[in-house]
C-alpha positions as a Python dict, from the first residue, in 0.01 Angstrom:
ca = {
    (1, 'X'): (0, 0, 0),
    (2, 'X'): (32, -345, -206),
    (3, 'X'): (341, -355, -469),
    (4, 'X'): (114, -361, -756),
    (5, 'X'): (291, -629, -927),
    (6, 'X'): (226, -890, -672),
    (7, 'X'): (-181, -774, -735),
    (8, 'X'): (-217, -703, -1090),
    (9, 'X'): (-31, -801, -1419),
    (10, 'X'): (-93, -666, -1792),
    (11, 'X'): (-263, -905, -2022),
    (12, 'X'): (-139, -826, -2355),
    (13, 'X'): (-476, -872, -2590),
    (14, 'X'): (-689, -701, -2897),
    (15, 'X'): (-1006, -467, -2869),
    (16, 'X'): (-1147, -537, -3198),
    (17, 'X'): (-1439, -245, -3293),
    (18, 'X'): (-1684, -388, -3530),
    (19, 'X'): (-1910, -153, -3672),
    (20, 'X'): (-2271, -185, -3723),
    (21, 'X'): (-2456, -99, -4145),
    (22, 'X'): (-2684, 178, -4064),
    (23, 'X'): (-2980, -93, -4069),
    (24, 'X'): (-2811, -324, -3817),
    (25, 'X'): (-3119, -299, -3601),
    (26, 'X'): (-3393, -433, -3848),
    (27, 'X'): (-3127, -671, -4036),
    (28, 'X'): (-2979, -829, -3689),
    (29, 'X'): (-3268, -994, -3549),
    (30, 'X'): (-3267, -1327, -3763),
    (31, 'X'): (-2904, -1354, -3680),
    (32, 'X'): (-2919, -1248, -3332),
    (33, 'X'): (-2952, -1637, -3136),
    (34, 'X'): (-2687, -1738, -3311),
    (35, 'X'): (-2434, -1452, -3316),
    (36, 'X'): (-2508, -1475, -2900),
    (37, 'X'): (-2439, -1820, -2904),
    (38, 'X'): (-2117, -1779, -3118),
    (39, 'X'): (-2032, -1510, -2863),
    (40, 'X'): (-2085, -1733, -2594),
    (41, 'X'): (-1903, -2011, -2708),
    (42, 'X'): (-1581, -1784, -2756),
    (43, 'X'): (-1637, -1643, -2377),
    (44, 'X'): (-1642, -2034, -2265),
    (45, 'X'): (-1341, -2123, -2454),
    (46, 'X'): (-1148, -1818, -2312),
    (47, 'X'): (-1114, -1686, -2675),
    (48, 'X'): (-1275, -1364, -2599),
    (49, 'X'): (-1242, -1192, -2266),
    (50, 'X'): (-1569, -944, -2353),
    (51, 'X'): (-1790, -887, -2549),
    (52, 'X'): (-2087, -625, -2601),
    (53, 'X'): (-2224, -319, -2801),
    (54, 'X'): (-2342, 6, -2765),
    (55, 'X'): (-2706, 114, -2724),
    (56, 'X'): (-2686, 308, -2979),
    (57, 'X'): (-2656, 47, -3248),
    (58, 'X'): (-2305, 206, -3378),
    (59, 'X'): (-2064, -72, -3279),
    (60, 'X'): (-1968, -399, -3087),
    (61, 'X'): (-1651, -465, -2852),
    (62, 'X'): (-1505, -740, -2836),
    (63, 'X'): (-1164, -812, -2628),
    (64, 'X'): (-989, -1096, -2792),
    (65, 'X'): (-713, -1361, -2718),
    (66, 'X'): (-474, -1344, -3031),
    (67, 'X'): (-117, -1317, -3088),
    (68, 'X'): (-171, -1056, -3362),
    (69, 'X'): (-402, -777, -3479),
    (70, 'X'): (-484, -978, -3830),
    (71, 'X'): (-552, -1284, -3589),
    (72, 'X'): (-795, -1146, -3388),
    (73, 'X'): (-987, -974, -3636),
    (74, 'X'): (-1004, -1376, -3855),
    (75, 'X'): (-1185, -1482, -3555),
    (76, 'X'): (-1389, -1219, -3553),
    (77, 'X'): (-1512, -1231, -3941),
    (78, 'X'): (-1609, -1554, -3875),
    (79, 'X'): (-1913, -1424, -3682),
    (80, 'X'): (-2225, -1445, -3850),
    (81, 'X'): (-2344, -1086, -3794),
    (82, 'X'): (-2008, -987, -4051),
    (83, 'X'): (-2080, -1252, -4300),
    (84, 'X'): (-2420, -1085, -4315),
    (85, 'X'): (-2409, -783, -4362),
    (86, 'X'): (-2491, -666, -4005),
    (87, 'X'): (-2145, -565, -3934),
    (88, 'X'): (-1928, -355, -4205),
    (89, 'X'): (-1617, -315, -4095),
    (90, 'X'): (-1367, -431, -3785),
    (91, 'X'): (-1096, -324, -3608),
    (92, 'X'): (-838, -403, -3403),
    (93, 'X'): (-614, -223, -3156),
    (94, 'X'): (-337, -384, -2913),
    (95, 'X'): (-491, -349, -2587),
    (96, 'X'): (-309, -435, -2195),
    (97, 'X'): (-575, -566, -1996),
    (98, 'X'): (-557, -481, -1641),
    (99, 'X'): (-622, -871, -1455),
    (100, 'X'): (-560, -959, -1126),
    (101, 'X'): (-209, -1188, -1030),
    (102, 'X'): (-266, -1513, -1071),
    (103, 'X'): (-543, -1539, -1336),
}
C-alpha cells in the first residue's frame, strides 16, 4: 500500500452553510444568473473549491479559500442571493480537505 502522505495532503479550508428564507424558491429566480455567475467566477479564481445546495431548498455549501472563519464568511455575504434576502444566515466551520499530493 502507498504511504498516504506521498498521495494525499490536508487542505486546511472553510465549509461555509448558508441557509435559505423559507421563500428562497419563488424569491431566487431573479437573482439566480447572477449568483451562478458570481459562483463561477470564485470557482475560476480558486476562491471557492465547491459550491452547491440541497434539493430541498434548505441550504447552500460552499468550500472556501480563507485564512479565517470571519474571512470566509465576508466573501460569502458579498453574494447577491445574501444581500437579498434569499439567504438568512451563514456559517462557517474549519474544514481539512482531503486533495491529492501535488495540487
Amino acid at each position: 500500500m502507498p504511504d498516504p502522505s506521498n498521495v494525499a495532503v490536508l487542505e486546511p479550508i472553510w465549509l461555509v452553510e448558508a441557509t435559505y428564507a423559507p421563500d428562497a424558491a419563488e424569491t431566487r429566480v431573479p437573482f439566480r444568473a447572477a449568483h451562478l455567475a458570481g459562483i463561477v467566477a470564485r470557482l475560476d479564481a480558486g476562491t471557492y473549491v465547491e459550491a452547491g445546495a440541497f434539493l430541498d431548498v434548505s441550504a447552500s455549501v460552499i468550500l472556501v479559500r480563507a485564512e479565517t472563519a470571519d474571512a470566509a464568511i465576508e466573501l460569502v455575504r458579498d453574494d447577491v442571493y445574501l444581500r437579498n434576502g434569499v439567504w438568512v444566515e451563514v456559517r462557517a466551520w474549519a474544514f481539512g480537505r482531503v486533495a491529492r499530493a501535488g495540487q
